[in-house]
N, C-alpha and C positions, 0 to 999 in steps of 0.2 A: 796102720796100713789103710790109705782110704782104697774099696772098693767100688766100681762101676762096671756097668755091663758093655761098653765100649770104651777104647783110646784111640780118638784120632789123632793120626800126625800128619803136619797139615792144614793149615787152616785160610787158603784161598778159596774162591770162587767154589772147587769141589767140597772140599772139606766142611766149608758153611752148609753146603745144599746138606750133605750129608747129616750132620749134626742137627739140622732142623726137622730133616724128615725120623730121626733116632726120636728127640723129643719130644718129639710129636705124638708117640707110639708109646711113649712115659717108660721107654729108656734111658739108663743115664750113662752120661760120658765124660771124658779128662781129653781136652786137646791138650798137645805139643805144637808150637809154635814158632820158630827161630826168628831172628830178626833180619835175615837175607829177605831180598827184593822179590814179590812175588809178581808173576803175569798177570794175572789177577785186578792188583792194587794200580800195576800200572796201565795198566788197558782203560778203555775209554768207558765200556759198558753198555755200548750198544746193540740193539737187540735188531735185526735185521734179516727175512726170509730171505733176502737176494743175493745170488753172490755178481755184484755188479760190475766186474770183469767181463763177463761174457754173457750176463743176461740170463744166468739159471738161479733154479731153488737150492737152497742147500738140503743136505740128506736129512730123511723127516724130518723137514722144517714144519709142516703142520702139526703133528704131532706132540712136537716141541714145544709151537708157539701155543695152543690149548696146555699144556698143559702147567709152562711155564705162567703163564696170567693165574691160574689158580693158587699154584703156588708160592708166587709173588706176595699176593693178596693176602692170603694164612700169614706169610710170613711178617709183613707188614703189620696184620695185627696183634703177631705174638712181640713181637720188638717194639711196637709202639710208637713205629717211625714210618714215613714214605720213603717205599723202599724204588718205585720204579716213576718215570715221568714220560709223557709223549714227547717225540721230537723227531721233526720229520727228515725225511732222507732226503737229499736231489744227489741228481748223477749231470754232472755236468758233459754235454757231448761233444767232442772234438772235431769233429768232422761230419757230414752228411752217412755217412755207412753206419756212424757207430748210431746215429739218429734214426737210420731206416733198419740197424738190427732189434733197436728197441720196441717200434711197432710190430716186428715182427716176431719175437717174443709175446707182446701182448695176446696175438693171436692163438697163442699155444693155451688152453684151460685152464691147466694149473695157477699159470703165472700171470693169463687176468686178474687176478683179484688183486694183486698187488702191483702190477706197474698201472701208475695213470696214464690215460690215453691221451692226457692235455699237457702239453708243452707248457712248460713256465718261464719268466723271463728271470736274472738275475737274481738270487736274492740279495744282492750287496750290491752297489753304488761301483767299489773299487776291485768288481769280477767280472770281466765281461764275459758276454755269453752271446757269442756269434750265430753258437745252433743251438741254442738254448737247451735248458733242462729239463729231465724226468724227471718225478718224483714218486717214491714207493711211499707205497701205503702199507698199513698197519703194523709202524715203527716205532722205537725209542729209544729209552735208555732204563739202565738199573742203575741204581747210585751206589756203587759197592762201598765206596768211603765208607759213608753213611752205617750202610747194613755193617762192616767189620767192625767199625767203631763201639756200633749201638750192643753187638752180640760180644765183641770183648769182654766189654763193662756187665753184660750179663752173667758170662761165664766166673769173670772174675768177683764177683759177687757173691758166685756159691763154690767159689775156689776151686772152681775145674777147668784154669787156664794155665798153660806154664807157657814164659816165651824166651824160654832155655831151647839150646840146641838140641835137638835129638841127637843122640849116642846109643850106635847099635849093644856096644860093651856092656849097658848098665841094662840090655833086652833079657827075660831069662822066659824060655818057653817050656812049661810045662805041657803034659798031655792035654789037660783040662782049661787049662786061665795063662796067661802071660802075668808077667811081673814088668813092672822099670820104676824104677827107685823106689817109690814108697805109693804104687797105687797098683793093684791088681785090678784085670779084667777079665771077663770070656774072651775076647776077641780084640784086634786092633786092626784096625784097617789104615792103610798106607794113600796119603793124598797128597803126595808131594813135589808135584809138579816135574821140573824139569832135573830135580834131585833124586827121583827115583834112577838115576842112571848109579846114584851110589851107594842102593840100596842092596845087601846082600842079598835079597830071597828072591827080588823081582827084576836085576838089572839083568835078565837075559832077556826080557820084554823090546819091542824093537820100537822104542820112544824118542825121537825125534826132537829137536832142540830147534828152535826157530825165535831167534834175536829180532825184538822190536824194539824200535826207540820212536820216541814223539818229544816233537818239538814245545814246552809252551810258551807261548808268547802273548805279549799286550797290545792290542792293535783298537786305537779310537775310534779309526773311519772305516772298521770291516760290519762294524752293526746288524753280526749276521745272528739268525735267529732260528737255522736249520742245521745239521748236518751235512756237510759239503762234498761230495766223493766227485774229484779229480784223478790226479794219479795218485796220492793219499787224498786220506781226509781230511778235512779243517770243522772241528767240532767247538761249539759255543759252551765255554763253562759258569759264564756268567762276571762282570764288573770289567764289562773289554777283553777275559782272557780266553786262548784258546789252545786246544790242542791239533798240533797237527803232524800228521802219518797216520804207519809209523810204517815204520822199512820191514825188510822179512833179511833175515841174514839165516842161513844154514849151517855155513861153516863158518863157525867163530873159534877163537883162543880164549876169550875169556867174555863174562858179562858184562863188562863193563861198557860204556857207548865209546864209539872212536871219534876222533876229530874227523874221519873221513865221512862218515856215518852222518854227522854232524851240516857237512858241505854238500852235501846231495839233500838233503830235506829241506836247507835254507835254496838251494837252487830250486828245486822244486814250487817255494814259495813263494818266491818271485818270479817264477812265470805266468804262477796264479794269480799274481796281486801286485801292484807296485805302489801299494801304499805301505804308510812309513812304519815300524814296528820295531817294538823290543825283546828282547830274548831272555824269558825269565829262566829257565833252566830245562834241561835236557833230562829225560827220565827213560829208562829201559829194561825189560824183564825177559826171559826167555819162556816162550810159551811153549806146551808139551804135548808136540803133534805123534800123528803116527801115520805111517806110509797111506794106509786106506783110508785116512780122516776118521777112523772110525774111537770111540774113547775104549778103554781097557779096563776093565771089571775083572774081578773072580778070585778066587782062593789058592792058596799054595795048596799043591798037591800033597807035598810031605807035610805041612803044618797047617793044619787044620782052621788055627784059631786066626793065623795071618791072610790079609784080604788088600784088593788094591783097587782104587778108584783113578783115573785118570789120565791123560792124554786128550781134556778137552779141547786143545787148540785153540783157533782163533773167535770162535763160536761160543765158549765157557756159560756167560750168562745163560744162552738158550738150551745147553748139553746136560750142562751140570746138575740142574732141577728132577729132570728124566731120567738122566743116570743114576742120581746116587737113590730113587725111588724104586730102579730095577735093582740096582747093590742090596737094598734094606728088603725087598719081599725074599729078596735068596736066600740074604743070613736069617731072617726073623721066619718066614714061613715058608722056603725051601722049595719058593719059587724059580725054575730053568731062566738063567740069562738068556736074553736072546742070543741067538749064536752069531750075529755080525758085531758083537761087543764084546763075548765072552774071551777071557784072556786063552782060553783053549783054542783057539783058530789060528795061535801063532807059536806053542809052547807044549812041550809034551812033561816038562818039568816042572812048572807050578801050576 
Protein backbone atom coordinates (compact mmCIF):
# COMPACT_ATOMS: atom_id res chain seq x y z
CA UNK A 1 0.00 0.00 0.00
CA UNK A 2 1.72 3.26 -1.02
CA UNK A 3 1.10 5.99 1.48
CA UNK A 4 0.85 9.93 0.91
CA UNK A 5 -0.38 12.74 2.61
CA UNK A 6 -2.52 14.06 -0.27
CA UNK A 7 -4.51 12.53 -3.64
CA UNK A 8 -5.30 14.83 -6.10
CA UNK A 9 -7.97 14.11 -8.71
CA UNK A 10 -7.42 16.20 -11.28
CA UNK A 11 -4.76 17.50 -12.80
CA UNK A 12 -5.60 20.79 -14.92
CA UNK A 13 -4.56 24.23 -14.32
CA UNK A 14 -6.12 23.70 -10.55
CA UNK A 15 -4.74 20.65 -9.67
CA UNK A 16 -1.07 21.55 -10.79
CA UNK A 17 -1.25 24.91 -8.78
CA UNK A 18 -2.39 22.70 -5.96
CA UNK A 19 0.24 20.07 -6.08
CA UNK A 20 3.03 22.59 -6.43
CA UNK A 21 1.91 24.61 -3.54
CA UNK A 22 1.58 20.74 -1.35
CA UNK A 23 5.30 20.14 -2.44
CA UNK A 24 6.33 22.88 -1.73
CA UNK A 25 5.52 22.37 1.92
CA UNK A 26 7.41 18.77 1.60
CA UNK A 27 4.03 17.08 1.39
CA UNK A 28 3.52 14.30 -0.61
CA UNK A 29 0.98 13.38 -3.13
CA UNK A 30 -0.66 10.62 -5.73
CA UNK A 31 -2.77 12.51 -8.74
CA UNK A 32 -5.51 10.70 -10.65
CA UNK A 33 -5.65 11.87 -13.94
CA UNK A 34 -8.16 10.62 -16.78
CA UNK A 35 -7.54 11.14 -20.22
CA UNK A 36 -10.84 13.29 -21.15
CA UNK A 37 -10.21 16.83 -22.44
CA UNK A 38 -9.34 19.33 -19.96
CA UNK A 39 -10.25 23.48 -20.09
CA UNK A 40 -7.11 23.81 -18.98
CA UNK A 41 -4.97 22.08 -21.94
CA UNK A 42 -7.28 23.69 -24.30
CA UNK A 43 -7.25 27.23 -23.20
CA UNK A 44 -4.87 29.59 -24.58
CA UNK A 45 -3.11 30.58 -21.33
CA UNK A 46 -3.34 33.97 -21.23
CA UNK A 47 -2.89 36.07 -18.30
CA UNK A 48 -4.72 39.25 -18.56
CA UNK A 49 -6.12 42.07 -15.85
CA UNK A 50 -8.75 43.42 -18.32
CA UNK A 51 -11.98 42.09 -19.03
CA UNK A 52 -11.99 43.83 -22.52
CA UNK A 53 -15.70 43.63 -23.17
CA UNK A 54 -16.41 46.54 -21.32
CA UNK A 55 -13.24 47.89 -20.16
CA UNK A 56 -13.03 46.56 -16.30
CA UNK A 57 -10.62 44.80 -13.93
CA UNK A 58 -11.47 41.41 -13.20
CA UNK A 59 -12.17 40.38 -9.39
CA UNK A 60 -8.72 40.84 -7.51
CA UNK A 61 -7.05 40.97 -10.52
CA UNK A 62 -4.09 42.74 -8.50
CA UNK A 63 -3.83 40.54 -6.02
CA UNK A 64 -3.84 37.76 -8.39
CA UNK A 65 -1.35 39.13 -10.81
CA UNK A 66 1.42 39.74 -7.56
CA UNK A 67 1.03 36.84 -6.65
CA UNK A 68 0.70 34.75 -9.59
CA UNK A 69 4.40 36.10 -10.91
CA UNK A 70 5.84 34.60 -7.73
CA UNK A 71 4.47 31.80 -8.19
CA UNK A 72 5.18 31.21 -11.62
CA UNK A 73 8.71 31.96 -10.97
CA UNK A 74 9.17 28.98 -7.92
CA UNK A 75 7.45 27.09 -10.20
CA UNK A 76 9.71 27.52 -13.08
CA UNK A 77 12.44 26.81 -11.00
CA UNK A 78 11.22 23.64 -9.42
CA UNK A 79 10.28 22.03 -13.02
CA UNK A 80 13.33 23.31 -14.58
CA UNK A 81 11.33 24.70 -17.50
CA UNK A 82 9.90 28.42 -18.70
CA UNK A 83 6.80 28.26 -17.42
CA UNK A 84 5.37 31.86 -18.35
CA UNK A 85 6.25 34.38 -21.55
CA UNK A 86 5.28 38.29 -22.28
CA UNK A 87 2.75 38.85 -24.90
CA UNK A 88 1.23 41.70 -25.41
CA UNK A 89 -2.66 42.26 -25.71
CA UNK A 90 -4.38 44.84 -28.20
CA UNK A 91 -8.20 45.33 -28.32
CA UNK A 92 -9.04 46.10 -31.58
CA UNK A 93 -11.93 49.06 -31.72
CA UNK A 94 -14.93 48.95 -33.75
CA UNK A 95 -16.14 52.02 -33.78
CA UNK A 96 -15.43 55.69 -32.20
CA UNK A 97 -17.54 55.01 -28.78
CA UNK A 98 -15.84 51.74 -28.15
CA UNK A 99 -12.60 54.13 -28.77
CA UNK A 100 -13.74 57.00 -26.41
CA UNK A 101 -14.96 54.19 -23.73
CA UNK A 102 -11.51 53.24 -23.58
CA UNK A 103 -9.99 56.62 -22.78
CA UNK A 104 -12.33 56.81 -20.46
CA UNK A 105 -11.63 53.92 -18.49
CA UNK A 106 -8.21 55.04 -18.52
CA UNK A 107 -9.26 57.88 -16.51
CA UNK A 108 -10.60 55.66 -13.66
CA UNK A 109 -7.16 54.75 -11.17
CA UNK A 110 -7.18 51.41 -10.98
CA UNK A 111 -7.28 50.70 -14.55
CA UNK A 112 -4.40 53.35 -15.55
CA UNK A 113 -1.92 51.17 -15.07
CA UNK A 114 -2.94 48.93 -17.54
CA UNK A 115 -4.66 50.47 -20.42
CA UNK A 116 -2.23 52.56 -22.68
CA UNK A 117 -3.13 55.88 -23.45
CA UNK A 118 -1.40 55.55 -26.94
CA UNK A 119 -3.35 54.38 -29.75
CA UNK A 120 -1.45 51.75 -32.08
CA UNK A 121 -1.80 51.15 -35.60
CA UNK A 122 -2.42 47.44 -36.89
CA UNK A 123 -0.25 44.97 -35.96
CA UNK A 124 -0.89 42.83 -39.12
CA UNK A 125 -0.65 43.98 -42.69
CA UNK A 126 -3.98 41.70 -43.41
CA UNK A 127 -6.23 43.62 -40.24
CA UNK A 128 -7.24 46.61 -40.70
CA UNK A 129 -7.67 49.00 -38.07
CA UNK A 130 -10.04 51.98 -38.96
CA UNK A 131 -10.09 53.21 -35.14
CA UNK A 132 -7.11 51.60 -34.41
CA UNK A 133 -5.93 49.81 -31.15
CA UNK A 134 -5.45 49.62 -27.49
CA UNK A 135 -3.05 47.88 -25.99
CA UNK A 136 -2.95 46.53 -22.12
CA UNK A 137 -0.26 46.39 -20.35
CA UNK A 138 1.30 43.97 -18.00
CA UNK A 139 0.35 40.89 -19.98
CA UNK A 140 1.10 37.29 -21.13
CA UNK A 141 0.95 34.02 -21.39
CA UNK A 142 1.63 30.62 -19.14
CA UNK A 143 2.59 27.72 -21.35
CA UNK A 144 0.51 25.08 -19.72
CA UNK A 145 1.62 22.49 -22.30
CA UNK A 146 4.99 22.86 -21.26
CA UNK A 147 4.30 23.05 -17.36
CA UNK A 148 1.72 19.57 -17.75
CA UNK A 149 4.15 17.88 -19.64
CA UNK A 150 7.37 18.88 -17.70
CA UNK A 151 5.25 17.89 -13.96
CA UNK A 152 3.79 14.58 -15.69
CA UNK A 153 7.20 13.21 -16.30
CA UNK A 154 7.98 14.45 -12.81
CA UNK A 155 5.31 12.88 -10.91
CA UNK A 156 5.75 9.81 -13.04
CA UNK A 157 9.09 9.52 -12.04
CA UNK A 158 8.43 9.01 -8.33
CA UNK A 159 5.20 7.00 -9.42
CA UNK A 160 2.68 9.27 -7.95
CA UNK A 161 0.69 9.64 -11.34
CA UNK A 162 -2.12 7.45 -12.57
CA UNK A 163 -3.94 8.49 -15.71
CA UNK A 164 -6.70 5.92 -15.16
CA UNK A 165 -10.17 7.21 -14.77
CA UNK A 166 -11.27 7.89 -11.40
CA UNK A 167 -14.02 5.61 -9.85
CA UNK A 168 -15.96 6.85 -6.95
CA UNK A 169 -16.66 2.50 -6.25
CA UNK A 170 -12.86 1.80 -5.67
CA UNK A 171 -13.22 5.36 -2.81
CA UNK A 172 -13.27 3.83 0.82
CA UNK A 173 -13.43 6.65 3.54
CA UNK A 174 -12.44 5.98 6.72
CA UNK A 175 -12.69 8.47 9.78
CA UNK A 176 -8.99 9.20 9.66
CA UNK A 177 -7.38 8.47 5.81
CA UNK A 178 -9.21 7.69 2.61
CA UNK A 179 -8.31 4.57 0.52
CA UNK A 180 -8.51 4.04 -3.69
CA UNK A 181 -6.97 0.93 -4.81
CA UNK A 182 -3.73 0.55 -3.42
CA UNK A 183 -2.61 4.20 -2.05
CA UNK A 184 -3.89 5.53 1.29
CA UNK A 185 -4.02 9.17 2.29
CA UNK A 186 -5.12 11.85 5.04
CA UNK A 187 -6.98 13.69 2.71
CA UNK A 188 -8.10 14.11 -1.12
CA UNK A 189 -9.10 17.00 -2.63
CA UNK A 190 -11.24 17.07 -5.71
CA UNK A 191 -10.03 19.35 -8.89
CA UNK A 192 -12.04 18.31 -11.50
CA UNK A 193 -13.26 20.75 -13.48
CA UNK A 194 -16.47 20.61 -15.19
CA UNK A 195 -16.74 16.77 -13.94
CA UNK A 196 -17.34 17.79 -10.48
CA UNK A 197 -21.11 17.94 -11.71
CA UNK A 198 -20.47 13.80 -11.31
CA UNK A 199 -19.10 13.91 -8.42
CA UNK A 200 -21.16 12.37 -5.40
CA UNK A 201 -20.13 14.51 -2.32
CA UNK A 202 -19.88 17.96 -4.14
CA UNK A 203 -22.32 17.82 -7.17
CA UNK A 204 -24.88 19.98 -5.07
CA UNK A 205 -22.13 22.89 -5.61
CA UNK A 206 -23.80 25.25 -8.37
CA UNK A 207 -20.84 24.76 -11.19
CA UNK A 208 -21.51 25.92 -14.26
CA UNK A 209 -20.44 24.46 -17.66
CA UNK A 210 -19.25 26.88 -20.22
CA UNK A 211 -18.22 25.11 -23.89
CA UNK A 212 -15.22 26.89 -25.53
CA UNK A 213 -13.85 25.86 -28.75
CA UNK A 214 -10.79 27.53 -30.85
CA UNK A 215 -10.03 27.44 -34.08
CA UNK A 216 -6.21 26.54 -35.17
CA UNK A 217 -5.20 27.60 -38.13
CA UNK A 218 -2.05 28.30 -40.53
CA UNK A 219 -1.91 31.67 -41.89
CA UNK A 220 1.63 32.99 -43.81
CA UNK A 221 0.55 36.63 -44.23
CA UNK A 222 -1.10 37.31 -40.48
CA UNK A 223 2.63 37.72 -39.08
CA UNK A 224 1.11 38.68 -36.05
CA UNK A 225 3.23 38.86 -33.03
CA UNK A 226 0.45 40.11 -30.26
CA UNK A 227 -2.55 38.84 -28.88
CA UNK A 228 -5.54 40.07 -30.91
CA UNK A 229 -9.10 40.71 -28.98
CA UNK A 230 -11.76 41.44 -31.65
CA UNK A 231 -14.83 39.63 -30.95
CA UNK A 232 -12.54 36.53 -30.12
CA UNK A 233 -9.18 36.37 -30.01
CA UNK A 234 -6.39 35.50 -32.60
CA UNK A 235 -3.40 34.39 -30.46
CA UNK A 236 0.21 33.69 -32.12
CA UNK A 237 1.59 30.11 -31.27
CA UNK A 238 4.43 30.35 -33.21
CA UNK A 239 5.83 28.71 -37.18
CA UNK A 240 2.48 30.67 -38.91
CA UNK A 241 0.04 29.00 -36.35
CA UNK A 242 -2.74 30.44 -34.44
CA UNK A 243 -5.36 30.12 -32.14
CA UNK A 244 -8.48 31.79 -32.53
CA UNK A 245 -11.76 32.31 -30.02
CA UNK A 246 -13.04 30.65 -28.50
CA UNK A 247 -17.04 30.83 -28.21
CA UNK A 248 -18.81 30.47 -24.64
CA UNK A 249 -21.66 27.87 -25.16
CA UNK A 250 -23.77 27.38 -21.80
CA UNK A 251 -26.21 25.11 -22.87
CA UNK A 252 -24.64 22.24 -24.58
CA UNK A 253 -25.61 18.37 -24.97
CA UNK A 254 -22.42 17.11 -25.11
CA UNK A 255 -18.47 18.22 -25.28
CA UNK A 256 -17.87 17.65 -28.18
CA UNK A 257 -17.42 21.03 -30.90
CA UNK A 258 -20.48 21.27 -33.45
CA UNK A 259 -20.18 21.84 -37.09
CA UNK A 260 -22.22 24.96 -36.16
CA UNK A 261 -19.71 26.06 -33.54
CA UNK A 262 -17.36 25.50 -36.10
CA UNK A 263 -19.20 28.19 -38.84
CA UNK A 264 -19.46 31.14 -36.45
CA UNK A 265 -15.62 31.19 -35.65
CA UNK A 266 -14.70 30.69 -39.27
CA UNK A 267 -17.22 33.68 -39.98
CA UNK A 268 -15.86 35.62 -37.45
CA UNK A 269 -12.41 35.19 -39.02
CA UNK A 270 -13.04 36.43 -42.04
CA UNK A 271 -14.42 39.50 -41.11
CA UNK A 272 -11.18 40.01 -39.37
CA UNK A 273 -8.92 39.06 -41.93
CA UNK A 274 -9.28 38.18 -45.63
CA UNK A 275 -6.18 36.59 -45.93
CA UNK A 276 -5.92 33.19 -47.12
CA UNK A 277 -5.60 30.34 -44.30
CA UNK A 278 -5.91 26.74 -43.49
CA UNK A 279 -7.74 24.95 -40.93
CA UNK A 280 -5.58 22.62 -38.73
CA UNK A 281 -8.09 21.40 -36.28
CA UNK A 282 -10.74 22.56 -33.94
CA UNK A 283 -10.17 21.83 -30.08
CA UNK A 284 -12.72 22.29 -27.16
CA UNK A 285 -13.03 21.87 -23.35
CA UNK A 286 -15.63 23.00 -20.98
CA UNK A 287 -14.49 25.44 -18.46
CA UNK A 288 -15.91 25.34 -14.77
CA UNK A 289 -17.59 28.61 -14.01
CA UNK A 290 -19.79 29.63 -11.28
CA UNK A 291 -22.81 31.97 -11.19
CA UNK A 292 -20.61 34.95 -9.05
CA UNK A 293 -17.41 34.13 -11.02
CA UNK A 294 -16.08 33.40 -7.89
CA UNK A 295 -13.83 29.71 -7.60
CA UNK A 296 -15.08 27.07 -4.92
CA UNK A 297 -12.88 25.83 -1.96
CA UNK A 298 -13.70 23.94 1.13
CA UNK A 299 -14.40 20.77 2.79
CA UNK A 300 -17.32 18.34 3.03
CA UNK A 301 -19.13 18.81 5.97
CA UNK A 302 -19.80 15.04 6.83
CA UNK A 303 -16.34 13.96 5.56
CA UNK A 304 -13.71 15.50 6.87
CA UNK A 305 -10.83 14.19 4.84
CA UNK A 306 -12.77 15.14 1.20
CA UNK A 307 -11.87 18.85 0.08
CA UNK A 308 -12.71 20.75 -3.35
CA UNK A 309 -10.80 23.13 -5.42
CA UNK A 310 -12.56 24.67 -8.41
CA UNK A 311 -14.66 26.63 -10.66
CA UNK A 312 -11.75 28.70 -11.96
CA UNK A 313 -13.42 29.72 -15.29
CA UNK A 314 -12.16 31.67 -17.85
CA UNK A 315 -9.41 33.20 -15.69
CA UNK A 316 -7.55 29.61 -14.35
CA UNK A 317 -3.95 30.66 -14.97
CA UNK A 318 -4.36 33.87 -12.77
CA UNK A 319 -7.11 32.02 -10.01
CA UNK A 320 -5.55 28.95 -9.76
CA UNK A 321 -2.12 30.02 -8.06
CA UNK A 322 -4.10 32.02 -5.24
CA UNK A 323 -6.66 29.70 -4.67
CA UNK A 324 -5.09 26.44 -4.28
CA UNK A 325 -2.51 28.69 -1.75
CA UNK A 326 -5.80 29.63 0.30
CA UNK A 327 -7.05 25.70 -0.06
CA UNK A 328 -3.40 24.44 1.34
CA UNK A 329 -3.09 27.18 4.52
CA UNK A 330 -6.95 25.72 5.54
CA UNK A 331 -5.97 22.01 5.37
CA UNK A 332 -2.23 22.34 6.51
CA UNK A 333 -2.63 25.35 9.24
CA UNK A 334 -6.48 25.87 9.55
CA UNK A 335 -6.37 29.01 8.08
CA UNK A 336 -10.44 30.59 7.47
CA UNK A 337 -11.15 30.66 3.61
CA UNK A 338 -12.05 33.72 2.63
CA UNK A 339 -15.69 33.89 2.61
CA UNK A 340 -16.41 34.95 -1.17
CA UNK A 341 -14.72 31.42 -2.10
CA UNK A 342 -15.60 29.41 0.62
CA UNK A 343 -17.91 26.47 -0.62
CA UNK A 344 -20.19 27.67 2.50
CA UNK A 345 -21.65 30.72 0.87
CA UNK A 346 -23.68 28.33 -1.39
CA UNK A 347 -24.18 24.82 0.52
CA UNK A 348 -25.24 23.98 4.15
CA UNK A 349 -24.29 20.25 3.13
CA UNK A 350 -20.80 20.08 2.37
Amino acid sequence: MKEVDYIIVGFGIAGMSLAFQLESIGKTIFVIDGAETKASIVAAGLYNPVILKRFTLAWDVENQMQYASNFYSDLSAFLKVETTENLAVFRKFNNIEEQNNWFRSIDKPQLSKYLSPYLQVSPSKVIEGEFKFGEVRHTGRVLVNDIFKKYKEDLLAKSNYSALEFSFDNLVIEEDFVKYNNVKAKKIVFCEGFKLKENPYFNDLPLIGNKGSYLIIKCIDLKLKVALKSYYFIIPMGNNLYKFGATYENHFKNRKHSEATREELINRLEKLTEASYEIIDQVTGVRPTVKDRRPLLGQHLKHKQLYVLNGMGTRGVLLAPVASHHLKEFMEAKVPLPKEIDIKRFTKTS
